[in-house]
C-alpha positions in Angstrom: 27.7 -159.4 -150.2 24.0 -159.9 -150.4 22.3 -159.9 -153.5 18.3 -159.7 -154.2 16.4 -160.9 -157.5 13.5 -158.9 -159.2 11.6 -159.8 -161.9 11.9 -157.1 -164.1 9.0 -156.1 -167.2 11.5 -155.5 -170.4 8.4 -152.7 -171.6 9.3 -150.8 -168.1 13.0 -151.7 -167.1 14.7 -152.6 -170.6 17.2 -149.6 -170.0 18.3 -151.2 -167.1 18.7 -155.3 -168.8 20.2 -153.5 -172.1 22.8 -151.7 -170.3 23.8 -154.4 -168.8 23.6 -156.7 -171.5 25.4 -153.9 -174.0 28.4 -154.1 -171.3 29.0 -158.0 -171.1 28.2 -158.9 -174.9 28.3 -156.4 -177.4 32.0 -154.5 -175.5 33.2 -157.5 -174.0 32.4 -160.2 -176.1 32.4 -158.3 -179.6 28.2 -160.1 -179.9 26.8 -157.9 -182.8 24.2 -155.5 -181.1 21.6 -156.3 -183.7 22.5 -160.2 -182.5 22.1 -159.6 -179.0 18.9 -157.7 -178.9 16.2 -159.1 -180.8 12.0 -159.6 -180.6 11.8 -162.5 -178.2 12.9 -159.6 -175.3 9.4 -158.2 -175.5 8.1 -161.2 -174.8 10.2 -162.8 -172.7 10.1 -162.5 -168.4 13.2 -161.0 -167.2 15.4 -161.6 -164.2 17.8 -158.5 -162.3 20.0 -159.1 -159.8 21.0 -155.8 -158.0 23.4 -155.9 -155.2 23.3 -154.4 -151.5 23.5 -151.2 -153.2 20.6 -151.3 -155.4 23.7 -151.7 -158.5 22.8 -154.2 -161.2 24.7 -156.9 -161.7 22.9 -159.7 -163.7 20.6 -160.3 -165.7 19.0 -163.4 -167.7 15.8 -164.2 -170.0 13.5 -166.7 -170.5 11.1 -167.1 -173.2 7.3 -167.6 -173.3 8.9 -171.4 -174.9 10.9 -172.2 -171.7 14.9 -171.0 -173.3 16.9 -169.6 -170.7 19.4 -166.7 -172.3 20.6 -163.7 -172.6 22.7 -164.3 -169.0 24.5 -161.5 -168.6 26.6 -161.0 -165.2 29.6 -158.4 -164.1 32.8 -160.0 -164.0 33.3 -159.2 -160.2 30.2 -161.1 -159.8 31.1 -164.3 -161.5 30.2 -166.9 -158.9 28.3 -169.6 -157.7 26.3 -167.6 -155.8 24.6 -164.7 -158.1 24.5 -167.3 -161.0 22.3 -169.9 -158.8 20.6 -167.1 -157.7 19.5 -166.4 -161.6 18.9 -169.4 -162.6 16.4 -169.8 -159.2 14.7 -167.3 -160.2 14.2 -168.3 -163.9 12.8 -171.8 -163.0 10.4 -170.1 -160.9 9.6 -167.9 -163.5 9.1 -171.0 -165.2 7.2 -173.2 -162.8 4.3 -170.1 -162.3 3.4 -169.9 -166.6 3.3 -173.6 -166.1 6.3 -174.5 -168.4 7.4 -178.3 -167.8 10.7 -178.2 -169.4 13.6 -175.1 -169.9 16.6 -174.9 -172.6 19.5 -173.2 -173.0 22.6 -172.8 -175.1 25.5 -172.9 -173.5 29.5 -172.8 -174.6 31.0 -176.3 -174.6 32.7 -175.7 -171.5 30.2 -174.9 -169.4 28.7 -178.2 -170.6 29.4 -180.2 -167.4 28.6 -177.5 -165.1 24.8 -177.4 -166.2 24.3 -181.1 -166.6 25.1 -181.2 -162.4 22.3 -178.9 -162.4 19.7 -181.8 -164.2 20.4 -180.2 -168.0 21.1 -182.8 -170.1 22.9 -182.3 -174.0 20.0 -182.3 -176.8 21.5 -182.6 -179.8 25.1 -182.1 -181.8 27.4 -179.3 -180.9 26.6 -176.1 -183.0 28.3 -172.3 -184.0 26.5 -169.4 -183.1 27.8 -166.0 -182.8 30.9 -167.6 -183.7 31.3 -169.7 -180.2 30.5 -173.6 -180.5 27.6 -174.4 -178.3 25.6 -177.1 -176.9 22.0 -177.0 -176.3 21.0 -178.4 -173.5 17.5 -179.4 -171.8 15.8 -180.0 -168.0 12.4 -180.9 -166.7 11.7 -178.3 -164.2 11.2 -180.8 -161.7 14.8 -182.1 -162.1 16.8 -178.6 -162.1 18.4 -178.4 -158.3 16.2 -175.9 -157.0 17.8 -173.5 -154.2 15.8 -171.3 -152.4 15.5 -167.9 -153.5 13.3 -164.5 -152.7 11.8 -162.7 -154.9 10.9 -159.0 -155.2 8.3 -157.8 -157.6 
């Protein structure tokens, strides 16, 4: 399957990211819809992965302050490949408003995972939403860039 990764305005495509995110954390993982929607979104620059058929099936956030979040990806879609392909995109996103260094939060488990990618653990372990986390931090120079197109 081939996927393709737009960079998506919230103002003009937040029907689109909220579906998406409304599927995969407020029915699946029970997240508090007032939790996962909040005032960084406006703000933020916005990832969508779409599939050969133009269906969404990813989506992720970063903020003007370089935090990665708000990944949000089908099930059937779980992989290697379309969550590389997101993260691509949002160090890019990063590297053009000239941010040096990204975060992100992620579940204990996924700890190991991210720290292969340059992310290294900043910080004690922490509850939010009711899932222990760890934040984690990467220059942008270290995270192992793939190559990835854009659409605009």
């Amino acid at each position: 399957m081939t996927f393709t990764v737009k960079n998506v305005d919230w103002g003009k495509d937040k029907h689109k990211l909220r579906k998406l995110r409304n599927k995969i954390f407020v029915c699946h993982w029970r997240i508090p819809q007032e939790y996962e929607f909040d005032q960084q979104d406006k703000d933020a620059y916005h990832a969508l992965v779409v599939d050969e058929n133009n269906q969404d099936v990813a989506t992720g956030r970063i903020t003007e302050q370089g935090e990665i979040g708000r990944i949000a990806v089908e099930p059937q879609h779980r992989g290697p490949e379309v969550y590389q392909l997101l993260f691509n995109a949002l160090i890019c996103i990063a590297q053009q408003h000239g941010l040096h260094s990204v975060n992100v939060l992620c579940e204990l488990e996924g700890v190991e995972h991210y720290q292969q990618q340059g992310f290294q653990p900043v910080g004690p372990v922490f509850m939010d939403a009711g899932i222990a986390r760890q934040s984690m931090a990467c220059s942008v120079a270290n995270f192992s860039l793939n190559k990835v197109e854009f659409t605009h």
